[in-house]
C-alpha positions in Angstrom: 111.7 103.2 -37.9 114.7 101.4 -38.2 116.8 104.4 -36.8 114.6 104.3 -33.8 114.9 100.7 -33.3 119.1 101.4 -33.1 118.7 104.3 -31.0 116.6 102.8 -28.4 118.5 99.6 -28.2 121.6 101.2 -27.8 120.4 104.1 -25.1 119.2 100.4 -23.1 122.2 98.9 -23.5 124.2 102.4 -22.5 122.4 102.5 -19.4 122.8 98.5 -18.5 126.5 98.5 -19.0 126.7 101.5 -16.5 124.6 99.3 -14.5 126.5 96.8 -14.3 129.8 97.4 -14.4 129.8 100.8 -12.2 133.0 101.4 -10.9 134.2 101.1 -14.4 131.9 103.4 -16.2 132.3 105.8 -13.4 135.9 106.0 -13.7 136.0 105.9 -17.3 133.4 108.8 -17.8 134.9 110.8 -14.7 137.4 112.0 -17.6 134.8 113.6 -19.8 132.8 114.9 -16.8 135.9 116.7 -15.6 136.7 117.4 -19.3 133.8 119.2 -20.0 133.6 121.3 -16.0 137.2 122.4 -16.8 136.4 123.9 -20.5 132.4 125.1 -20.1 133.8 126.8 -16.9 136.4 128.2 -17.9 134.6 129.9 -21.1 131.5 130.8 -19.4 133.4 132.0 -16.5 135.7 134.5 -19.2 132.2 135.0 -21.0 130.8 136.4 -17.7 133.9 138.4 -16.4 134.0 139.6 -20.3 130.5 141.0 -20.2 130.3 142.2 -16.8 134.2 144.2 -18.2 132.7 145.6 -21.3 129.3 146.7 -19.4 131.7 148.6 -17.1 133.9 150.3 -19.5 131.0 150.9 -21.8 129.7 153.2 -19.4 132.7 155.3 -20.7 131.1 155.2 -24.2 131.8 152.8 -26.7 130.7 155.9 -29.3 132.7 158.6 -27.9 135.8 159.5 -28.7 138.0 161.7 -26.0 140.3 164.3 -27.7 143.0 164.4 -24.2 146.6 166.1 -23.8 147.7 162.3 -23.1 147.1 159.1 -24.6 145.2 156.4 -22.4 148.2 153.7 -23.1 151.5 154.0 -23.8 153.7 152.0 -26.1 156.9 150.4 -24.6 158.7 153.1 -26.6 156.5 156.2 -26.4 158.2 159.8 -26.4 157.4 161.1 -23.1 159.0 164.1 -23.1 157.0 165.2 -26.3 153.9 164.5 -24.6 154.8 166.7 -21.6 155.3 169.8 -23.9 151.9 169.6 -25.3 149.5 171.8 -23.8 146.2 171.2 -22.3 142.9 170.7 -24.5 140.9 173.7 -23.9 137.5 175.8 -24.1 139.3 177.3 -26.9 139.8 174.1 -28.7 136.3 172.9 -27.8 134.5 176.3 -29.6 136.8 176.0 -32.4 135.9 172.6 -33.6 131.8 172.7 -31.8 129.3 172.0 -34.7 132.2 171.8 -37.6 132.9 168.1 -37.5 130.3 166.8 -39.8 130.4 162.9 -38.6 129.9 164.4 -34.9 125.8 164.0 -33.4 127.2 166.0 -30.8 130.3 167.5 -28.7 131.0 169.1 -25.1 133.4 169.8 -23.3 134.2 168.1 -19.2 136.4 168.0 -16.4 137.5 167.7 -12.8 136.8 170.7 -10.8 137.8 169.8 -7.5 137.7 167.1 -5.0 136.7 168.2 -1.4 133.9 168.7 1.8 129.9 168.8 0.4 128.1 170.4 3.3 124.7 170.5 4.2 123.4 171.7 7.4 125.6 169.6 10.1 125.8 166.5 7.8 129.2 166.8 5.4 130.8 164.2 2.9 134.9 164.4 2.3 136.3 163.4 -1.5 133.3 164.5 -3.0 134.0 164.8 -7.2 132.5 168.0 -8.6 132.6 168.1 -12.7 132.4 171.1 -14.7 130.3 170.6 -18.1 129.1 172.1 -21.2 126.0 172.5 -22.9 125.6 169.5 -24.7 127.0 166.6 -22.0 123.4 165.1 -21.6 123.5 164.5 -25.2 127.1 162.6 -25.7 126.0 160.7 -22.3 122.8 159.6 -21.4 121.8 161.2 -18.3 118.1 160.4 -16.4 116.9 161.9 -13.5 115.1 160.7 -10.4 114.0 164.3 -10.2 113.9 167.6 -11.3 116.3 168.4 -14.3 119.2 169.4 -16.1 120.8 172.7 -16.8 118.7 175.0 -18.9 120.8 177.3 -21.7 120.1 180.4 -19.7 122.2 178.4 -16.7 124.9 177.1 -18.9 125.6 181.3 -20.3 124.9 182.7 -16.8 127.2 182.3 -13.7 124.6 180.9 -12.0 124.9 178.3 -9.2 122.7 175.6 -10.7 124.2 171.8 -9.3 123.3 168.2 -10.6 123.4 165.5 -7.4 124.5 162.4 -7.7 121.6 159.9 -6.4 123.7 158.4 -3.3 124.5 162.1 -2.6 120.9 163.3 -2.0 120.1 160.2 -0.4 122.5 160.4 2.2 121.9 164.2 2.8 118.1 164.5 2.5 116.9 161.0 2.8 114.4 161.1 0.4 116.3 162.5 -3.2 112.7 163.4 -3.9 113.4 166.4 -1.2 116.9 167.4 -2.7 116.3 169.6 -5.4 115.9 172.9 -4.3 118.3 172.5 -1.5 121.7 174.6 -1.4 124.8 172.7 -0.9 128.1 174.1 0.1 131.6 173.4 -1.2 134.8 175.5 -0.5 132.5 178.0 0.8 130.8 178.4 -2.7 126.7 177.5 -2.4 125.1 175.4 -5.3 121.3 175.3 -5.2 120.2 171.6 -6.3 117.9 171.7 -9.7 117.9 168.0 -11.0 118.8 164.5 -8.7 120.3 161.6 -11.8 118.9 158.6 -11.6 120.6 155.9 -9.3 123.3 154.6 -12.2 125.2 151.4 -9.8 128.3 150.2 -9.4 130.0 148.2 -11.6 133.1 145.5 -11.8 135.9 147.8 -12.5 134.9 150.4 -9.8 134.5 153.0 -13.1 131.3 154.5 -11.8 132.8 155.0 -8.2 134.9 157.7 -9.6 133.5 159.0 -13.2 130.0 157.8 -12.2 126.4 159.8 -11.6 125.8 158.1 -8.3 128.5 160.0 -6.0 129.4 163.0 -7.6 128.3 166.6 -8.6 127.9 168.7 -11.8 128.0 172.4 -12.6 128.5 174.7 -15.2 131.6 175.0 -16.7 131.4 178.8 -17.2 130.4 178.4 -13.3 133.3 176.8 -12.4 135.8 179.0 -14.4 134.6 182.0 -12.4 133.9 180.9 -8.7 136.7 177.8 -8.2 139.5 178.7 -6.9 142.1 177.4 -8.0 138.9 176.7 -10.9 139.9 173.2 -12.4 142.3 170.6 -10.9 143.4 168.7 -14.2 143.5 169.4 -18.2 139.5 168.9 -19.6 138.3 166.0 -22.2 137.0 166.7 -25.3 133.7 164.2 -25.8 132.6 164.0 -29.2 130.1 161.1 -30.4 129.8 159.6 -33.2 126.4 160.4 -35.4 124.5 156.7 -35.9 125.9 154.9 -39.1 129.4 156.2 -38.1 132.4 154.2 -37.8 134.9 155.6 -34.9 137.6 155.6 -37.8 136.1 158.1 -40.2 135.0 160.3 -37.0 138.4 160.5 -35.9 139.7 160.8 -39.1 137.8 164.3 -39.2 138.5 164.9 -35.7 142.3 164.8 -36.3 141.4 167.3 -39.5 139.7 169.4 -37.5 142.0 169.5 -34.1 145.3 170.2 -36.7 143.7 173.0 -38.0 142.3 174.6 -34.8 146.2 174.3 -33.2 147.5 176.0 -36.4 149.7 172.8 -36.8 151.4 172.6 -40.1 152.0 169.7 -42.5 154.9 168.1 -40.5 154.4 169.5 -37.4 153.2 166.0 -35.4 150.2 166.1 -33.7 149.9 168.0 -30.5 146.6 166.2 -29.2 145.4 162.8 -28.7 142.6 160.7 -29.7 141.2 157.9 -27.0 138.5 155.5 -27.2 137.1 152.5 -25.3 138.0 150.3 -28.0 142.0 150.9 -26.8 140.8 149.3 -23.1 139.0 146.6 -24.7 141.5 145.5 -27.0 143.8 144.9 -23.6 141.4 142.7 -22.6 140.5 140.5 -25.2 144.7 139.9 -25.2 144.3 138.6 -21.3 141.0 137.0 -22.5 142.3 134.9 -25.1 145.2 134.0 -23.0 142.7 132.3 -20.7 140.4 130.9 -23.5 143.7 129.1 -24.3 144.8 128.0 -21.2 141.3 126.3 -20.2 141.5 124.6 -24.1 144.5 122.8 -23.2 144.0 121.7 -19.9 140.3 120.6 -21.1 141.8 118.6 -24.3 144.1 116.7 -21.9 140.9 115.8 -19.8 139.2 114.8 -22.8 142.1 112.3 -24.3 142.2 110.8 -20.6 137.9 110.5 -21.3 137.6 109.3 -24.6 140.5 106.3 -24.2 138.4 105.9 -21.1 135.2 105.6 -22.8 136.9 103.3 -25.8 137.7 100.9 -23.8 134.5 100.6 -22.2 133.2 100.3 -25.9 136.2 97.0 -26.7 135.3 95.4 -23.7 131.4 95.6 -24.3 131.8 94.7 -27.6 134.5 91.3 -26.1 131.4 90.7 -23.9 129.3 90.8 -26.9 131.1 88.9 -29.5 128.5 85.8 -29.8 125.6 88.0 -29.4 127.0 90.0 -33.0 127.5 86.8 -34.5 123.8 86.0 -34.0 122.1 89.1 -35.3 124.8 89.2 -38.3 123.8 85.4 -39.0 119.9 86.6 -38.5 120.5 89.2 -41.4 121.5 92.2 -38.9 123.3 94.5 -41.6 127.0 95.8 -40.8 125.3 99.2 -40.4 123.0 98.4 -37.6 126.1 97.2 -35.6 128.0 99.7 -36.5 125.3 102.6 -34.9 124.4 100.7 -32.1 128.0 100.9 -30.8 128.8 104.0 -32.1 125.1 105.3 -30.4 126.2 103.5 -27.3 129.1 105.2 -27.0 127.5 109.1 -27.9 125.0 108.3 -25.3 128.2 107.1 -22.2 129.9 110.5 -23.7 126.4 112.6 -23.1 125.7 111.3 -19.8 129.4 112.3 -19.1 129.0 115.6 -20.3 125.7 116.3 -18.6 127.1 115.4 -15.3 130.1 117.8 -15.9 127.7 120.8 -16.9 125.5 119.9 -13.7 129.1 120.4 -12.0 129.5 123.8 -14.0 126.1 124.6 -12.9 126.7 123.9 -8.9 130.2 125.7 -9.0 128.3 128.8 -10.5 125.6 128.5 -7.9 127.9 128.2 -5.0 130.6 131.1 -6.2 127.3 133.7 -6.9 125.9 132.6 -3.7 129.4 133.5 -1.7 129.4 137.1 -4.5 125.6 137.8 -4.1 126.6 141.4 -2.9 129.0 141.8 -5.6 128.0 143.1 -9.0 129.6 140.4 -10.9 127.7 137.2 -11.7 128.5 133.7 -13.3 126.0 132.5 -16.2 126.4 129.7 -18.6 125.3 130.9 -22.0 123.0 128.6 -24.6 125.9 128.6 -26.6 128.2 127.3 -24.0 125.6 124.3 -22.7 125.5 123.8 -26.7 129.4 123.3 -27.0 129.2 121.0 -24.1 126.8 118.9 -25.5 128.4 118.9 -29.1 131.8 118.3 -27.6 130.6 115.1 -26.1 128.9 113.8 -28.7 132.1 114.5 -30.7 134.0 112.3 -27.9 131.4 109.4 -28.0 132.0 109.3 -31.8 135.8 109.5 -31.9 135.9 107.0 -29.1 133.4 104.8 -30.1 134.1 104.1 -33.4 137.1 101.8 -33.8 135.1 99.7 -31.7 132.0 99.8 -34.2 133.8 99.1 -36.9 135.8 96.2 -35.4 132.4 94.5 -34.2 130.5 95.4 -37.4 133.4 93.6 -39.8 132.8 90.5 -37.4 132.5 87.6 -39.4 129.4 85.3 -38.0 130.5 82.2 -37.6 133.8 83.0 -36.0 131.9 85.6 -33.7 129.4 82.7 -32.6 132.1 80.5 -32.1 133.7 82.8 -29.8 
């Protein structure tokens, strides 16, 4: 009860010595306030851009590992000139390691066809991306469909001129993608009947899906496209190989590098030929720029926060000058050093929270107005539960720092010289 008593008293006097003194408290708690906008900002506003980063480049596959002719980044001192004399991955490599690697769920084989004109009746689209793929694509990336289907086994064997549309594709050439599949397309004079529309995928931060995407492009056979395209494929293919659930990426490349050596004929200290990519090597660029930032909001936050809490201790030496007689009284009444120690250490928590809360309702109104202006963008500002929670705590943590020389100087208050005073 007695903890109650404390809590209210001091949330009273909190509130009357904002009253009346205004400017003062205003000034003094404008430090936390701005304290707390710079930090919960700037982490919520990495948190975002960081989750709105990963969604894009999970779209890649965070499971998958690409077996390329090149690696995705290159160290400062990489040996060019040995990657250029590699050759190309290949069918050949792709049926050579296909259902050996054990730690694999499954495995196919894609590329870049060609990028040109998709005609339909009088209606034509330039730079469209057509994709050549094997068997088992649906399986290492999720693929739905707005209608119809994919590629049956008896399609993928064949030469036949099967053709998966992009969503935004069939929508700008039939209207309706409901009417699409069925249709014939024609690219570099080569028809492709329509059997499946994919679901409408979206765009997302990085641009990713605007050019690796389902929404604008176009998929055939890769036996298809080795016959019929002429020149047949415009760059070297990927192998895609995911992992089987339980898996680490580690001990699926481990096998992968196994399995690629011994399909090249490569010889104990021959170097590999081949490289292994996965999203993990883009991510771990950005957690690097990330952290940077994280960093660079901590310190510019601290300084607001030294500026805040002297600001809020000297609030707490004045009130407690302005209080001296009124100490001296409840100490002489019995009052415990305790109970003046938590009301002024309370008092000050409670000037820090009201600080902080007005910061995160700044937070809050700079996130509104910057998803307002980017409300046809795809990236959006949030403030995560635990952010708000480290707003709160690192007020409180302020109010106690700055609040408790003060306590302590009024709680070790002698009576008599206090009441005197």
């Amino acid at each position: 009860m007695i903890w109650l008593k404390i809590s209210l008293e001091s949330i009273l006097l909190s509130i009357k010595e904002l009253l009346s003194n205004k400017f003062r408290a205003f000034l003094s708690l404008l430090g936390i306030s701005i304290a707390i906008l710079c930090l919960i900002s700037v982490f919520s506003a990495v948190d975002s851009l960081e989750k709105n980063l990963r969604q894009s480049v999970d779209s890649l596959g965070n499971n998958i590992i690409y077996v390329n002719k090149w690696p995705w980044l290159m160290v400062e001192d990489y040996p060019w000139w040995k990657f250029v004399q590699r050759p190309e991955v290949s069918r050949k490599d792709y049926y050579a390691i296909n259902g050996k690697v054990k730690t694999a769920e499954s495995m196919a084989l894609w590329r870049w066809v060609q990028s040109g004109t998709v005609q339909y009746q009088g209606d034509q689209l330039e730079k469209i991306s057509i994709f050549g793929i094997t068997q088992d694509y649906n399986k290492v990336r999720d693929m739905d469909f707005a209608t119809g289907r994919y590629f049956s086994e008896l399609e993928f064997n064949s030469l036949q001129n099967g053709s998966l549309l992009g969503y935004d594709l069939a929508e700008y050439f039939f209207g309706d993608p409901q009417k699409a599949v069925g249709q014939t397309l024609r690219f570099a004079g080569i028809d492709l009947k329509v059997i499946g529309v994919m679901a409408k995928e979206g765009q997302d931060v990085l641009g990713i899906n605007a050019n690796f995407g389902l929404d604008n492009t176009l998929y055939i056979t890769d036996n298809f496209a080795a016959s019929n395209m002429n020149p047949p494929f415009e760059s070297g293919p990927s192998i895609l190989v995911k992992a089987k659930e339980g898996i680490e990426l580690s001990e699926l490349q481990a096998e992968l590098v196994g399995r690629m050596r011994i399909a090249r004929k490569l010889n104990p200290k021959q170097d590999d030929n081949f490289s292994l990519n996965k999203i993990s090597l883009i991510t771990g660029v950005f957690d690097k720029v990330f952290n940077f930032i994280y960093i660079a909001g901590f310190v510019i936050g601290i300084f607001s926060l030294i500026v805040g809490a002297f600001g809020v201790a000297n609030i707490m030496f004045v009130s407690v000058r302005e209080r001296t007689n009124i100490i001296g009284i409840k100490k002489a009444l019995g009052a415990k050093k305790y109970y003046i120690l938590l009301e002024f250490i309370i008092e000050a928590i409670i000037l820090c929270l009201i600080g902080g809360l007005f910061g995160l309702l700044m937070v809050f109104s700079l996130f509104s107005l910057i998803n307002f202006a980017m409300q046809d963008s795809d990236l959006s500002f949030q403030i995560s539960f635990f952010n708000l929670s480290l707003g709160l705590f690192i007020s409180i943590s302020v109010g106690l720092l700055s609040g408790i020389i003060p306590a302590i100087m009024a709680a070790n208050m002698k009576p008599v010289d206090a009441i005197r005073s």
